[in-house]
C-alpha positions as CSV (number, residue, x, y, z in Angstrom):
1,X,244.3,-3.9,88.9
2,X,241.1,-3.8,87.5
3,X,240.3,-1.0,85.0
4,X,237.1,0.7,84.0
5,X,237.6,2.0,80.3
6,X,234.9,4.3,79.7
7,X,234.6,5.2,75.2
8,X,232.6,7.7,73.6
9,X,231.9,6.0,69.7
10,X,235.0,4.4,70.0
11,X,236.7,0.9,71.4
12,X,235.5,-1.9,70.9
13,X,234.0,-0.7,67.9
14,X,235.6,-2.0,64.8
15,X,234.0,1.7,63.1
16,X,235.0,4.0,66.4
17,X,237.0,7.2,66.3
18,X,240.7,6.4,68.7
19,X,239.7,2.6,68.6
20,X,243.4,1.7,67.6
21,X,244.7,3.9,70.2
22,X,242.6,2.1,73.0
23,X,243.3,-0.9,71.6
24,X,247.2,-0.9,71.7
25,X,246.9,0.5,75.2
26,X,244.7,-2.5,76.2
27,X,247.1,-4.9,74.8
28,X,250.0,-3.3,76.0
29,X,249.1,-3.3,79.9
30,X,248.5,-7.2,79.7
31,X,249.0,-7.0,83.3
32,X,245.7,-5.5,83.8
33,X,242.2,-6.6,83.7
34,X,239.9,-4.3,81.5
35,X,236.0,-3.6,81.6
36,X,234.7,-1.5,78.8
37,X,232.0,0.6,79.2
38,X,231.0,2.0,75.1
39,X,229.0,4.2,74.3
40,X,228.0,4.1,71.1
41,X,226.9,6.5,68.3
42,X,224.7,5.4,65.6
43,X,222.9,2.5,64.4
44,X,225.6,1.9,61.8
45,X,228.3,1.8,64.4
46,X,226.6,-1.2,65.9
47,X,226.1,-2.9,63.1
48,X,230.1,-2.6,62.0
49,X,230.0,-5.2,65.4
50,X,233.2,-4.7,67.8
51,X,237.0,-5.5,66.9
52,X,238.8,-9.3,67.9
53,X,239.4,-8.5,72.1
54,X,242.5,-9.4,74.0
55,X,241.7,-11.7,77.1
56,X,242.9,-9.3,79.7
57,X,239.0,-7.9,78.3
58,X,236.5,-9.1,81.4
59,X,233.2,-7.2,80.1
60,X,232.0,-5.4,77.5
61,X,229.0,-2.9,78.7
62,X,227.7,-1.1,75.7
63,X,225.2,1.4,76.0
64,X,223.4,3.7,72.9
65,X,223.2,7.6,72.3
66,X,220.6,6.9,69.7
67,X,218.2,5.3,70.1
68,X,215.0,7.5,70.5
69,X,213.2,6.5,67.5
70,X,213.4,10.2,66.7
71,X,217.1,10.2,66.6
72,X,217.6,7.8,64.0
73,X,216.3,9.1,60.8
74,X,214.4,6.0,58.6
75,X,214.2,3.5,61.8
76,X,211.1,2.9,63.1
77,X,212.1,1.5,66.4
78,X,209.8,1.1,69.1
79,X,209.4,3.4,71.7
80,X,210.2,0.8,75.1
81,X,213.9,-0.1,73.0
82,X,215.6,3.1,74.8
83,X,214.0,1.7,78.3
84,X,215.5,-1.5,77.4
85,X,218.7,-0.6,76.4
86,X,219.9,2.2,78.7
87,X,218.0,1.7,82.1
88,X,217.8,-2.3,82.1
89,X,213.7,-2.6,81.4
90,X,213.3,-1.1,85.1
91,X,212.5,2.4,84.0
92,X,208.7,3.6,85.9
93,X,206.7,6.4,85.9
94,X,207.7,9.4,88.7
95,X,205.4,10.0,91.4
96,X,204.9,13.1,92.7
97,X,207.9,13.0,95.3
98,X,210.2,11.8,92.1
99,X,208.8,15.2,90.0
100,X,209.3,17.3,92.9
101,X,213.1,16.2,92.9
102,X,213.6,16.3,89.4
103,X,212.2,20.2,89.4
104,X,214.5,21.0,92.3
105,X,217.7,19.4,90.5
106,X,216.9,20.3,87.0
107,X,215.9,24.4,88.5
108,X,219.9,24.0,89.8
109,X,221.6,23.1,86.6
110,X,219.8,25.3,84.3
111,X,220.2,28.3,86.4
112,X,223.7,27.7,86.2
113,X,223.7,26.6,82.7
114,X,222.0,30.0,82.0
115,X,224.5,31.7,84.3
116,X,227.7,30.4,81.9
117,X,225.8,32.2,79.4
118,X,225.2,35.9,80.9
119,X,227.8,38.0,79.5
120,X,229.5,36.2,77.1
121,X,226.9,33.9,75.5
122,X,227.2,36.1,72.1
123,X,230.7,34.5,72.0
124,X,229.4,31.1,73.3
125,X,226.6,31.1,70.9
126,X,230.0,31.8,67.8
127,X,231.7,29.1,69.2
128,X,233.8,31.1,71.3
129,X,234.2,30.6,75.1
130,X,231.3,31.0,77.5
131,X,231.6,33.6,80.6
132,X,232.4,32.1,84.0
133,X,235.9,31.3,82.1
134,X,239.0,33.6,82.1
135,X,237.9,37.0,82.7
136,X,234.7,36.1,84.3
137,X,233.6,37.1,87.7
138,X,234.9,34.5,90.1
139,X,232.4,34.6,92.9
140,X,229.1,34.4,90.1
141,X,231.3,31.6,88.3
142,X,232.0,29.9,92.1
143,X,228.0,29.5,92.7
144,X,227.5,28.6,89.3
145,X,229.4,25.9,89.2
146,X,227.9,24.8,92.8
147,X,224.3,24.7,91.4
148,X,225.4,22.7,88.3
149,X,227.2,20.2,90.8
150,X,224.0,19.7,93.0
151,X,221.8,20.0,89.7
152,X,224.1,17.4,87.9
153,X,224.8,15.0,90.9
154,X,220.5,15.1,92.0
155,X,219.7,14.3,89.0
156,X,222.1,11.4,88.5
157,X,220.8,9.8,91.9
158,X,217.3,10.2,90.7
159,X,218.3,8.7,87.4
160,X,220.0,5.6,89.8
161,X,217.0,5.1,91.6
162,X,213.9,5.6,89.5
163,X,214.9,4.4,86.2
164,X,216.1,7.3,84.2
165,X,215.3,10.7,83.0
166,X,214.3,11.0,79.2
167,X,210.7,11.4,79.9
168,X,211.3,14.2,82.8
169,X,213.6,15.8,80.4
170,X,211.2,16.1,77.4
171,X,208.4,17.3,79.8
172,X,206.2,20.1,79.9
173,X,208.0,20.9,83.2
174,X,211.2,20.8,82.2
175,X,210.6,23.5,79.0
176,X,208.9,25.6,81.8
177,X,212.1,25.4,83.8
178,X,214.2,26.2,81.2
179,X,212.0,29.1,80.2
180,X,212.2,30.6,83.4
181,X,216.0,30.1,84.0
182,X,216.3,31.8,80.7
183,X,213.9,34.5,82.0
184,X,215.5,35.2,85.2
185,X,217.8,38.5,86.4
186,X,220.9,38.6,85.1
187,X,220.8,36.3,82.0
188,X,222.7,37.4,78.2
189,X,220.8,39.1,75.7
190,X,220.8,35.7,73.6
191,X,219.6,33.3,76.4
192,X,216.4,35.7,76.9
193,X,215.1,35.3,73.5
194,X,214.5,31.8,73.3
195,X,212.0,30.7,72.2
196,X,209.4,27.6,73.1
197,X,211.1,25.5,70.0
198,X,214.8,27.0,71.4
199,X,213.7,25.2,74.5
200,X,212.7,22.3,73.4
201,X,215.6,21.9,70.9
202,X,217.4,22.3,74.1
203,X,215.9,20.2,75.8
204,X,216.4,17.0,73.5
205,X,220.4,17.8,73.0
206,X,220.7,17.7,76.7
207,X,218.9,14.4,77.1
208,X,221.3,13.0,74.2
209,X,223.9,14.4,76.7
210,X,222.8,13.4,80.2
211,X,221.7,9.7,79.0
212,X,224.3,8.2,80.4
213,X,223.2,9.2,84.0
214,X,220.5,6.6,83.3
215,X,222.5,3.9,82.7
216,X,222.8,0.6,84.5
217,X,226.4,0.7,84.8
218,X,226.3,2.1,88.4
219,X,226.6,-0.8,90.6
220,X,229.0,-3.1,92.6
221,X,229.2,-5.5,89.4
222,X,229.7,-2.7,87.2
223,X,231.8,0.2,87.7
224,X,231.8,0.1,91.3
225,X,233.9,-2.7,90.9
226,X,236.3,-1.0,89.1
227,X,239.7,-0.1,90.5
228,X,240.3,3.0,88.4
229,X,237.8,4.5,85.8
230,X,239.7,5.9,82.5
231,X,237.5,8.0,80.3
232,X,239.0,8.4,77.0
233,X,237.6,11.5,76.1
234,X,235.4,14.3,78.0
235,X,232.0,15.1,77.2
236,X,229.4,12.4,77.9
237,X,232.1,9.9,78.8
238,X,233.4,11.3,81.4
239,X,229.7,10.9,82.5
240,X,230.3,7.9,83.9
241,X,233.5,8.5,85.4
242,X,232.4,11.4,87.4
243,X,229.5,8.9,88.7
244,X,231.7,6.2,89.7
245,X,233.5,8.6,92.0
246,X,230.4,9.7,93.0
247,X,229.0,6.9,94.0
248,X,231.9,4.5,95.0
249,X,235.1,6.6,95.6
250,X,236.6,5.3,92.2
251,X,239.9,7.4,91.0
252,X,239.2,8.9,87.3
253,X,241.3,9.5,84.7
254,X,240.9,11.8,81.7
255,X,242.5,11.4,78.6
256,X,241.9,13.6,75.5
257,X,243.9,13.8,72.3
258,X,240.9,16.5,71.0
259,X,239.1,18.9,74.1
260,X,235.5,17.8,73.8
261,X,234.6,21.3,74.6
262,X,236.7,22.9,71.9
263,X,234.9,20.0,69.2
264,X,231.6,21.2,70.7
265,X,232.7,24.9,70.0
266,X,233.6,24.0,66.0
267,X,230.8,21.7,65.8
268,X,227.9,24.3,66.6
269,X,229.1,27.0,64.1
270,X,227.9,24.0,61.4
271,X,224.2,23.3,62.7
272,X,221.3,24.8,62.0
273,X,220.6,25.7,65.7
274,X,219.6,29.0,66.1
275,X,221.9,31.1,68.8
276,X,220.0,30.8,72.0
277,X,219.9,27.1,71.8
278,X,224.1,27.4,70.9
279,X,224.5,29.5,74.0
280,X,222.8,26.9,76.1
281,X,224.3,24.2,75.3
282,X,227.5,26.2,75.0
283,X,227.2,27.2,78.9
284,X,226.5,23.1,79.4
285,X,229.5,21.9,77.8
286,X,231.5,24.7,79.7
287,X,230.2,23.5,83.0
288,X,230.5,19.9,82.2
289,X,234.4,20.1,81.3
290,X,235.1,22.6,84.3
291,X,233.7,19.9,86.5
292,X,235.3,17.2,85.4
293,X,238.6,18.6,85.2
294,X,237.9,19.2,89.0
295,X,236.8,15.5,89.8
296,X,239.3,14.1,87.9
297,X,242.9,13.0,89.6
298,X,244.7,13.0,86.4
299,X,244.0,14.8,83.0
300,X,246.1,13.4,80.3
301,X,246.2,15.9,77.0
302,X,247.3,14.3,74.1
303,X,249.0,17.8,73.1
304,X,250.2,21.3,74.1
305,X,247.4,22.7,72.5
306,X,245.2,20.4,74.0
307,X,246.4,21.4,77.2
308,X,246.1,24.8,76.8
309,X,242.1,24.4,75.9
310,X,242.1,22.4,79.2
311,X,244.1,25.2,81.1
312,X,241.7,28.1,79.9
313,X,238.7,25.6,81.1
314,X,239.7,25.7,85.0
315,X,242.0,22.5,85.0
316,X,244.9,22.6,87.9
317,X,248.1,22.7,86.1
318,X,249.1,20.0,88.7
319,X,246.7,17.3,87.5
320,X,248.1,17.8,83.8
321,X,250.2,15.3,82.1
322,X,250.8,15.5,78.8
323,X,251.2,12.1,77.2
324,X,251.2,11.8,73.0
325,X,249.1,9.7,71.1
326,X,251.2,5.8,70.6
327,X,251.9,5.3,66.6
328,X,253.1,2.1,65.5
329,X,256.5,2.7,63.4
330,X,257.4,-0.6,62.8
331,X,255.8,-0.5,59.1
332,X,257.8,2.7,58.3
333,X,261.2,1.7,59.3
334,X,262.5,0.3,56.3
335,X,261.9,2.9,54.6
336,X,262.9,5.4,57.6
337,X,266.7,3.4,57.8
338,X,267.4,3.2,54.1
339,X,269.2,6.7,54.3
340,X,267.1,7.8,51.1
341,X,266.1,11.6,51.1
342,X,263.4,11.1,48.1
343,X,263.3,12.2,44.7
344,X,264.4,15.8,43.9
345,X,261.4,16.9,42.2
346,X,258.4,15.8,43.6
347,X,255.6,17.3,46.5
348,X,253.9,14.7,48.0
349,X,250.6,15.1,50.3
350,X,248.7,12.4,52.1
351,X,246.0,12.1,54.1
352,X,241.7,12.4,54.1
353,X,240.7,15.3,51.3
354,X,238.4,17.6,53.0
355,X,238.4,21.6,53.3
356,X,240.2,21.3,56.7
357,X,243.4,20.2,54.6
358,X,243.4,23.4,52.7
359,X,244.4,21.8,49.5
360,X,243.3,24.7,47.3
361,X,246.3,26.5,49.2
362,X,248.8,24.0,48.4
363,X,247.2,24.0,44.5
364,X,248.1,27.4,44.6
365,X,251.7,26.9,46.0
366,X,252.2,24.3,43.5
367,X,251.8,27.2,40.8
368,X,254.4,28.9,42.1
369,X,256.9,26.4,42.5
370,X,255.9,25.4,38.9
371,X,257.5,29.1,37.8
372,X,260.6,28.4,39.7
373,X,260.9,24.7,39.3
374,X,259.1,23.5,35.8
375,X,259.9,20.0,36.2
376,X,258.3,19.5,39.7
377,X,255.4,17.3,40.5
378,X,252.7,17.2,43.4
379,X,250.9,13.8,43.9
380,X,248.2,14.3,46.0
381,X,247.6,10.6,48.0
382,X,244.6,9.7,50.0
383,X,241.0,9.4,49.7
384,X,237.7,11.9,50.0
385,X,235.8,12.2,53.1
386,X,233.1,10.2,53.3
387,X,229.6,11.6,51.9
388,X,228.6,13.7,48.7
389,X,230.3,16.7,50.7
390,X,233.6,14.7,50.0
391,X,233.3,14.2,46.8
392,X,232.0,17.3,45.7
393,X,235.3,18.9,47.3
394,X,237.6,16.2,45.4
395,X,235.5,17.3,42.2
396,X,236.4,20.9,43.3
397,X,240.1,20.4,43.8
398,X,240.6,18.2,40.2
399,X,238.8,21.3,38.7
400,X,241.6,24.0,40.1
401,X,244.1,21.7,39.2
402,X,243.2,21.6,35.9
403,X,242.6,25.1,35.7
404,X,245.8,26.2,37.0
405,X,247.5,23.9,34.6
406,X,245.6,23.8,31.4
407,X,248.3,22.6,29.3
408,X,248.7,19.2,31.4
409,X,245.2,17.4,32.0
410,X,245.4,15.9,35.4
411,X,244.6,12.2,35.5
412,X,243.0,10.2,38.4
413,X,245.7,7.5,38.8
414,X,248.7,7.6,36.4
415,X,251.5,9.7,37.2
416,X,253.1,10.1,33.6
417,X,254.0,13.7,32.2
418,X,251.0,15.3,34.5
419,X,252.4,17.7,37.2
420,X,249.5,17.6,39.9
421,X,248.2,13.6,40.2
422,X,245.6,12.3,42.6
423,X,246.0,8.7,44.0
424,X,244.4,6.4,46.2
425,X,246.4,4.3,48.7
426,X,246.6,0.7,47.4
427,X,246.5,1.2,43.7
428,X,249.5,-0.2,41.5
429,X,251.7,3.2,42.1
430,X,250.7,3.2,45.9
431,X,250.3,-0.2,47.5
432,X,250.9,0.7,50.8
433,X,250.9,3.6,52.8
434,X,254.8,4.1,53.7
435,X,255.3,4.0,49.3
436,X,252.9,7.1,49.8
437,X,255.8,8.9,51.7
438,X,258.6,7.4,49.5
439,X,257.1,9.1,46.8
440,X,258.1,12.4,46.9
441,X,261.0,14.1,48.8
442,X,259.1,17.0,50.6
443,X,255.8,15.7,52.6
444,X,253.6,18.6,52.8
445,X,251.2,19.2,55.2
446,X,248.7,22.6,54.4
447,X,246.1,22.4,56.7
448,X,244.2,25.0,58.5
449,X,242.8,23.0,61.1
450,X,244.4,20.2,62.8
451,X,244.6,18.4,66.1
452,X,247.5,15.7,66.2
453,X,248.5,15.6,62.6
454,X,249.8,11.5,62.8
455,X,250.1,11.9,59.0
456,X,253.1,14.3,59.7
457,X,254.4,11.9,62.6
458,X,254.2,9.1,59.6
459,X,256.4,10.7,57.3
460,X,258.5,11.5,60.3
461,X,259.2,7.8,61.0
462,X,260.1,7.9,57.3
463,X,262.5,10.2,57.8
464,X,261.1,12.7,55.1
465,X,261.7,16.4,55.0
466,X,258.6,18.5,55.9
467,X,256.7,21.3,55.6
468,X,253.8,22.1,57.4
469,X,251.8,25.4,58.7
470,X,251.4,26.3,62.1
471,X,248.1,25.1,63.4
472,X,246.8,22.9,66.3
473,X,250.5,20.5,67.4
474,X,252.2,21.0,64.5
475,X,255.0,23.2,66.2
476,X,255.0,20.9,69.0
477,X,255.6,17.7,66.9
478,X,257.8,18.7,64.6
479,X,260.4,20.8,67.0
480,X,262.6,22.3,64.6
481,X,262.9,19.0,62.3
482,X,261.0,21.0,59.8
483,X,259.6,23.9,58.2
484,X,256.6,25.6,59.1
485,X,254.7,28.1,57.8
486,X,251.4,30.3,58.3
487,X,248.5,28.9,57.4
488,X,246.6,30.2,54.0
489,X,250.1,31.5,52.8
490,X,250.5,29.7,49.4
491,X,253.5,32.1,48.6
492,X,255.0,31.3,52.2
493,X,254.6,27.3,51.2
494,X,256.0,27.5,48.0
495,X,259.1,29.1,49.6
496,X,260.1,26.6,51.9
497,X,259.3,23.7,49.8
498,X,261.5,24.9,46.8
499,X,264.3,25.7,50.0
500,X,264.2,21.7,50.9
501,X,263.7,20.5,46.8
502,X,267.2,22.3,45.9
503,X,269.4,20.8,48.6
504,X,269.1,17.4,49.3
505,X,271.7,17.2,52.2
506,X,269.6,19.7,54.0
507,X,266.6,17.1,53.5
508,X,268.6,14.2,54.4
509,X,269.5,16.0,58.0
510,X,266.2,17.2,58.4
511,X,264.7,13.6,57.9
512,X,267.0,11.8,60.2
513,X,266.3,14.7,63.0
514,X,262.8,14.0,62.3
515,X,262.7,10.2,62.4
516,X,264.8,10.6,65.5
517,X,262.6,12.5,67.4
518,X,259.6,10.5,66.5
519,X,260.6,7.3,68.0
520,X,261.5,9.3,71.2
521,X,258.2,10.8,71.5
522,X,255.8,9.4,69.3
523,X,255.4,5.6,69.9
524,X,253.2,3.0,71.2
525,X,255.9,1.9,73.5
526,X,256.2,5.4,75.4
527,X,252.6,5.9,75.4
528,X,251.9,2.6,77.3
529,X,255.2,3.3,79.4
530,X,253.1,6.6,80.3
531,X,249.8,5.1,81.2
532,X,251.3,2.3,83.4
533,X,253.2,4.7,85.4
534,X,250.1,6.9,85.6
535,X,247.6,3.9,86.8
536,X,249.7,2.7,89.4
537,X,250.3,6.2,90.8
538,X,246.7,6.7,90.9
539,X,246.0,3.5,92.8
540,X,249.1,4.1,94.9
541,X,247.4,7.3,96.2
542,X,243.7,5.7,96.1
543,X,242.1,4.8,99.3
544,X,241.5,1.0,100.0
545,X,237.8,0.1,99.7
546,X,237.5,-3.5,101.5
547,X,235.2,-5.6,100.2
548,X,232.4,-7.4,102.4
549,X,233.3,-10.5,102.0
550,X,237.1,-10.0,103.0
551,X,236.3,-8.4,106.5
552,X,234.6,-10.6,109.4
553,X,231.9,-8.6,112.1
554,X,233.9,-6.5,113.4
555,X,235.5,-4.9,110.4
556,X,238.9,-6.9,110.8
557,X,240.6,-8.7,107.9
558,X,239.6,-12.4,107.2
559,X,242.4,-14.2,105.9
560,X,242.3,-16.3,102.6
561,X,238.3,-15.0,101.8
562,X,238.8,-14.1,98.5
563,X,240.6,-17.0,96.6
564,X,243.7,-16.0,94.6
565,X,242.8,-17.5,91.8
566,X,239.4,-15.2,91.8
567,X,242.3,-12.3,89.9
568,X,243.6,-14.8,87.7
569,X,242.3,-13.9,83.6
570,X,240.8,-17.3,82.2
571,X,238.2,-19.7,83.1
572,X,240.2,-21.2,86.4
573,X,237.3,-20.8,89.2
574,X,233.9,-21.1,89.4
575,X,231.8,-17.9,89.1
576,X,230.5,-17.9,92.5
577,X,234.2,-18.0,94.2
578,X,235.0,-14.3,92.8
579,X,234.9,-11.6,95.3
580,X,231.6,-9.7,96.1
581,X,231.5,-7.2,93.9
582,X,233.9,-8.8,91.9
583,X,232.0,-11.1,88.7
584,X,234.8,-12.6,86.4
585,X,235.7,-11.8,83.0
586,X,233.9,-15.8,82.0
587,X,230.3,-14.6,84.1
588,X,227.1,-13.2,82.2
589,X,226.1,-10.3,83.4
590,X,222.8,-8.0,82.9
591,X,221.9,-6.1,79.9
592,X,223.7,-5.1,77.3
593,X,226.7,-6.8,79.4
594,X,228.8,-8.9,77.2
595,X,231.7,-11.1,77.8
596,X,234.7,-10.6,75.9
597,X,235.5,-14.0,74.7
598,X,231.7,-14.4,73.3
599,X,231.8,-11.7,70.7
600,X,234.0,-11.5,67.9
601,X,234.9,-9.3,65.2
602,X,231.6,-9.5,63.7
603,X,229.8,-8.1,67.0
604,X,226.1,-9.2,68.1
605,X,225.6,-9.8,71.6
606,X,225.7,-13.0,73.4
């Protein structure tokens, strides 16, 4: 079958957030034939170019979320490149009829966008969920969600036939809309005092979010010739997917390992929007995931508490699989068969250093297994976030260190006599990443924000001894293999990591358990084993579309019209022998359309 792969800043790019993921799925379903549809993020994305591509990769459409010159602080980028790049060159001016549409369609999704926000929007504006959720009226929810469909849907056909819709939504009439929507009966307290720069801060978020809608993937070379669309996150790629059924009756799948709604939520409390533009695009984002949880056939969490987030959103329990993210274990199994529990007296914590991680907590706890234990160590393993925010927390956690042991200078590398060390993966101590995990005999994990921790399912396949606190999947990955405690509770950390230092056979059982139920549950090979299951349940359950050129005049079926060797992947027919509807993997095609086999690692288009 042919698959429509549908990435938000991700695959292909070699710089993309869940590329590996996508890409191990890609290569294992060699059976299939993939077309990619990308989205990408920045400038600098772009420029990183795309990762080598497996053959059963047809296309490659890419498509930008940037590139409004005002988007992308320093370029100077002309104003016709966002034309160009999203709509194909054939965007024109509306004409009266075209404006009169756009007013109608946009008048329908902000009134319901407005709507999510009346009554809860102080808690939408926080980051918390927007009414017309659990608790909400169901009727006012019920015709809310109807007007964002007709708004959402008119507008995409608009944007299909005229060219797009960043003009009309940076208009004069657009910021008049808004302003009455926000102005209308029944609206929250926060929604009614926006202001004229609220509405047009509004305004240029939701063209960022609605751009795809104006892309030139919608047609029977592009995702109408799809067999099933998978969008690999929510959000603005599921865009495209709720188009393609839309417009061409094409199955979508859903997969998120992180609820783009939730990521909205956290995101917002960190901008410098001011509330009523929060609350607005809060009620968006609630309407956009309740509708296509609705559309889509199957939603694949990547977690429990994924799933729950999806759950609280309107998604049928029915529709919900819940498949884990696929983690190569290969390079951990020597290590994970040796049978060695670690040293005795050493912490060990790896991963990105940023606040999330909570490792002025684990400092802490350190301290007090110091007083119990005076010959312990903790070697702290991984690098900074990127940016002067990253390094200015790393700065922050050596000066703690030092201050809660001022008798023992900490040192950036060496391990010596120093009881708190910080280490970068591929250094002389560290090489690779499983000698992180054989370094200590406890892996601790102290975060206070988390997803899918893979750093804990790594030292799993080690077969190391944890301990961990109880946020986002840890509960659910660990199952009992481990200890967990509540988050911000250095005294509650210290305890169970001095439990597993003093009894090795207790480490040893808990590591083996552990590694065990990793390569059950946590593997590449189980999550492709998912996903084929998955795809050919949808297709078994998807009506046939025939294609033109397969039925004669009076809809019957013409034998031998489309040539078997038109599915075959390689160059073994011309281009003009492949089904209508149907352009090979070795054809051109349109803008920004890319063949896999002409781009490398480096990217640039052909």
């Amino acid at each position: 079958m042919r698959i429509g792969l549908v990435t938000d800043g991700g695959y292909p790019y070699a710089n993309g957030e869940s590329g590996l993921w996508c890409d191990r799925l890609v290569r294992g379903l060699a059976q299939h034939e993939f077309d990619l549809f990308a989205l990408s993020r920045s400038a600098e994305q772009e420029e990183w170019g795309w990762v080598p591509l497996p053959i059963q990769v047809g296309r490659v459409r890419t498509a930008p979320l940037w590139t409004a010159a005002e988007d992308v602080p320093g370029t100077r980028a002309p104003r016709g490149l966002l034309a160009r790049m999203v709509t194909g060159g054939h965007a024109r001016p509306y004409g009266r009829r075209e404006r009169q549409r756009f007013t109608a369609h946009f008048t329908a999704l902000a009134a319901s966008v407005c709507a999510a926000g009346a009554g809860g929007e102080d808690d939408a504006a926080g980051g918390g969920a927007a009414a017309g959720g659990p608790g909400g009226d169901g009727r006012t929810s019920a015709a809310a969600d109807a007007r964002f469909t007709q708004g959402l849907y008119g507008l995409a056909e608009l944007a299909r036939e005229h060219g797009g819709l960043t003009a009309a939504l940076r208009s004069e009439t657009a910021v008049r809309v808004l302003e009455a929507a926000c102005r209308a009966p029944g609206t929250g307290r926060t929604v009614q005092t926006a202001t004229v720069p609220d509405l047009l801060a509004f305004a240029r978020e939701l063209d960022r979010v609605l751009r795809p809608l104006s892309f030139d993937w919608y047609d029977e070379e592009g995702l109408g010739a799809v067999d099933l669309c998978h969008a690999t996150s929510g959000g603005a790629a599921a865009l495209p997917g709720l188009l393609a059924k839309r417009f061409f009756g094409v199955p979508l799948l859903v997969t998120e390992h992180g609820v783009q709604l939730r990521a909205h939520y956290l995101a917002a409390t960190g901008t410098d929007l001011n509330a009523p533009v929060r609350a607005l695009l809060a009620g968006f984002h609630w309407r956009l995931a309740t509708e296509v949880y609705r559309q889509a056939a199957v939603v694949t969490p990547g977690n429990t508490h994924a799933r729950r987030w999806q759950e609280r959103c309107g998604a049928e329990r029915e529709k919900l699989r819940t498949v884990h993210p696929g983690m190569e274990s290969g390079r951990f199994t020597a290590l994970g068969e040796s049978g060695d529990s670690g040293p005795d007296d050493t912490l060990v914590w790896v991963g990105r250093i940023e606040p999330a991680k909570d490792l002025i907590a684990l400092l802490h706890a350190f301290a007090e297994v110091r007083k119990a234990e005076p010959d312990t160590r903790l070697r702290i393993i991984g690098a900074p976030a990127p940016g002067p925010e990253g390094a200015t927390h790393l700065a922050h956690c050596r000066a703690l260190a030092a201050q809660l042991f001022p008798d023992e200078a900490t040192d950036a590398h060496a391990v010596g006599d120093n009881p708190v060390s910080f280490e970068d993966i591929g250094g002389a101590e560290v090489p690779e990443l499983p000698d992180a995990y054989a370094a200590g005999g406890v892996v601790v994990l102290s975060s206070v924000m988390e997803g899918f921790p893979t750093g804990l399912v790594e030292a799993m396949f080690c077969g190391r001894a944890t301990v961990s606190t109880d946020v986002g999947a840890v509960v659910e990955v660990i199952g009992g293999t481990g200890l967990v405690v509540p988050p911000r509770n250095p005294r509650a950390l210290a305890d169970a990591c001095l439990a597993l230092l003093r009894d090795p056979e207790r480490r040893a059982r808990l590591g083996a358990a552990a590694r065990a139920r990793a390569l059950e549950l946590f593997t590449v090979e189980q999550n492709v084993a998912a996903f084929r299951g998955i795809y050919l349940e949808l297709i078994s359950h998807a009506p046939v579309r025939r294609e033109a050129e397969a039925v004669d005049a009076d809809g019957g079926p013409r034998p031998f019209a489309t040539p078997p060797e038109a599915h075959v992947l390689g160059p073994w027919t011309a281009p003009g022998a492949a089904p209508a509807g149907r352009t090979p993997s070795w054809a051109a095609a349109g803008p920004r359309t890319v063949c896999a086999g002409a781009r490398g690692a480096g990217g640039g288009d052909a």
